[in-house]
C-alpha positions in Angstrom: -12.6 17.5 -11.8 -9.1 16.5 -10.2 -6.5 15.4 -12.1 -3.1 14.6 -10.7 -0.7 13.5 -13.6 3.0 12.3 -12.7 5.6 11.6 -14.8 9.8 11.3 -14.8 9.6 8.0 -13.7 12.3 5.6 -15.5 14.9 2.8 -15.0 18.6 3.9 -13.4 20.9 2.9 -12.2 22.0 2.5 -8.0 23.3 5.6 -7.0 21.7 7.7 -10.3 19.0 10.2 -9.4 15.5 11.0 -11.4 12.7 13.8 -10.5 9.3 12.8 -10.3 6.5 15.6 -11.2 3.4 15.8 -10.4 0.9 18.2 -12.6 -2.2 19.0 -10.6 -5.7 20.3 -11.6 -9.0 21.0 -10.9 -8.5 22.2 -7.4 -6.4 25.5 -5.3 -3.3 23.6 -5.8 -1.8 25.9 -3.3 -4.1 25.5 -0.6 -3.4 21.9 0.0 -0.8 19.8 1.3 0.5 17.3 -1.2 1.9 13.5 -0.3 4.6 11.0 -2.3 3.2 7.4 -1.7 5.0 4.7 -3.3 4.2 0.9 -3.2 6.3 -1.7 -4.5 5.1 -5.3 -5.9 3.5 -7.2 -2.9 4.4 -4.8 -0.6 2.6 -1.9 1.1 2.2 1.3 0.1 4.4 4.3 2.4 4.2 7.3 2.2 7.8 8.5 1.7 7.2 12.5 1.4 4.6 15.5 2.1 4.2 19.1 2.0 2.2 21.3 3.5 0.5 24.3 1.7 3.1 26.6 3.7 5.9 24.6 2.2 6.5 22.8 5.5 8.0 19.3 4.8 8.3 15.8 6.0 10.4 12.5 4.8 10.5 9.4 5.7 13.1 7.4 7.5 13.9 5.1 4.4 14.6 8.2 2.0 15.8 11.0 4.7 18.7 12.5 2.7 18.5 11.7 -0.4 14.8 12.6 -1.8 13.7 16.1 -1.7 10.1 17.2 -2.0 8.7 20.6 -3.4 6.2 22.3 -4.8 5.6 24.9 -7.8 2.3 26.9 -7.2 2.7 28.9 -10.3 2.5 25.7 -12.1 0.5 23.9 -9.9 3.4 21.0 -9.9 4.5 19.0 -6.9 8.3 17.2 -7.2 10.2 14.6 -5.8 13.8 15.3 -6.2 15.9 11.2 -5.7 19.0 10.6 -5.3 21.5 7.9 -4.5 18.7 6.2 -5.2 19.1 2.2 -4.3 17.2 -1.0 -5.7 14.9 -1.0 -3.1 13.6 2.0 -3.9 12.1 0.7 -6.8 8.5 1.3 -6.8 5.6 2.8 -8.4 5.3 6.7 -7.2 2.0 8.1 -6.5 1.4 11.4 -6.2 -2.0 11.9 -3.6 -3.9 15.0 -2.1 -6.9 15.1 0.6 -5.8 13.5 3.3 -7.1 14.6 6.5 -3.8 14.5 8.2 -1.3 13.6 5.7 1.9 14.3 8.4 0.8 11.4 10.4 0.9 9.2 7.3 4.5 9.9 6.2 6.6 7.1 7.1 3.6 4.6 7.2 1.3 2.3 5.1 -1.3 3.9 3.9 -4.7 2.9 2.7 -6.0 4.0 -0.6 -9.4 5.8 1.1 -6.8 8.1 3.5 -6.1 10.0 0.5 -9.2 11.7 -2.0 -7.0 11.6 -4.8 -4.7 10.1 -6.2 -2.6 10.1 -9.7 -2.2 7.3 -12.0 1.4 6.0 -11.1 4.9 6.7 -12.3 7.4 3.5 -12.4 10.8 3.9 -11.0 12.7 1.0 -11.3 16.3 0.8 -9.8 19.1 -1.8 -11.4 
C-alpha cells in the first residue's frame, strides 16, 4: 500500500533553514508528480511546492526564493529545501501524491480529497 513518511521537521529560528523529506512507497515513485501542502492552526491548507515526474517545478508566491523542492528517484524521496524561513511559515508539512492536476493547486487551498495520498505531517515551527 502507499506510504508517504516525512520527517526534518523542527523548531528554528527566523531566518534559519531546515529540509523536509519525504520517504515514499508502495507506488512508481518516479512516475508521479509530488506536492508540499502545508496548513497552519485555523488556517487553510496551501500548497506551497510541486514537482512533476520530469523534474519540472512550481512554488508558491509566499515561499518563491527561499524553499526549494526536489526529488530523489533512486530513493524514492521528495525534499523541501527552507530557508530564511519566517514565523509565519510555521505549519505542519504534508507531503501528498495523486492529484489530478497538482500545478493548478500550488499556491491555493487545497481540499484533502484533491490529493489520494497523503503523509502523516511534519511540524515546523518558526520562533
Amino acid at each position: 500500500h502507499v506510504q508517504l513518511v516525512e520527517s526534518g521537521g523542527g523548531l528554528v529560528q527566523p531566518g534559519g533553514s531546515l529540509r523536509l523529506s519525504c520517504a515514499a512507497s508502495g507506488f512508481t515513485f518516479s512516475s508521479y508528480a509530488m506536492s508540499w501542502v502545508r496548513q497552519a492552526p485555523g488556517k487553510s491548507r496551501e500548497a506551497v511546492a510541486q514537482i512533476d515526474a520530469d523534474g519540472s517545478k512550481l512554488v508558491g508566491d509566499s515561499v518563491k526564493g527561499r524553499f526549494t523542492i526536489s526529488h530523489d528517484n533512486a530513493k524514492n524521496t521528495l525534499y523541501l529545501q527552507m530557508d530564511s524561513l519566517k514565523p509565519e511559515d510555521t505549519a505542519m508539512y504534508y507531503c501528498a501524491a495523486g492529484s489530478l492536476d497538482p500545478a493548478c493547486l500550488v499556491g491555493r487551498h487545497p481540499q484533502r480529497t484533491d490529493f489520494g495520498f497523503w503523509g502523516q505531517g511534519t511540524q515546523v515551527t518558526v520562533s
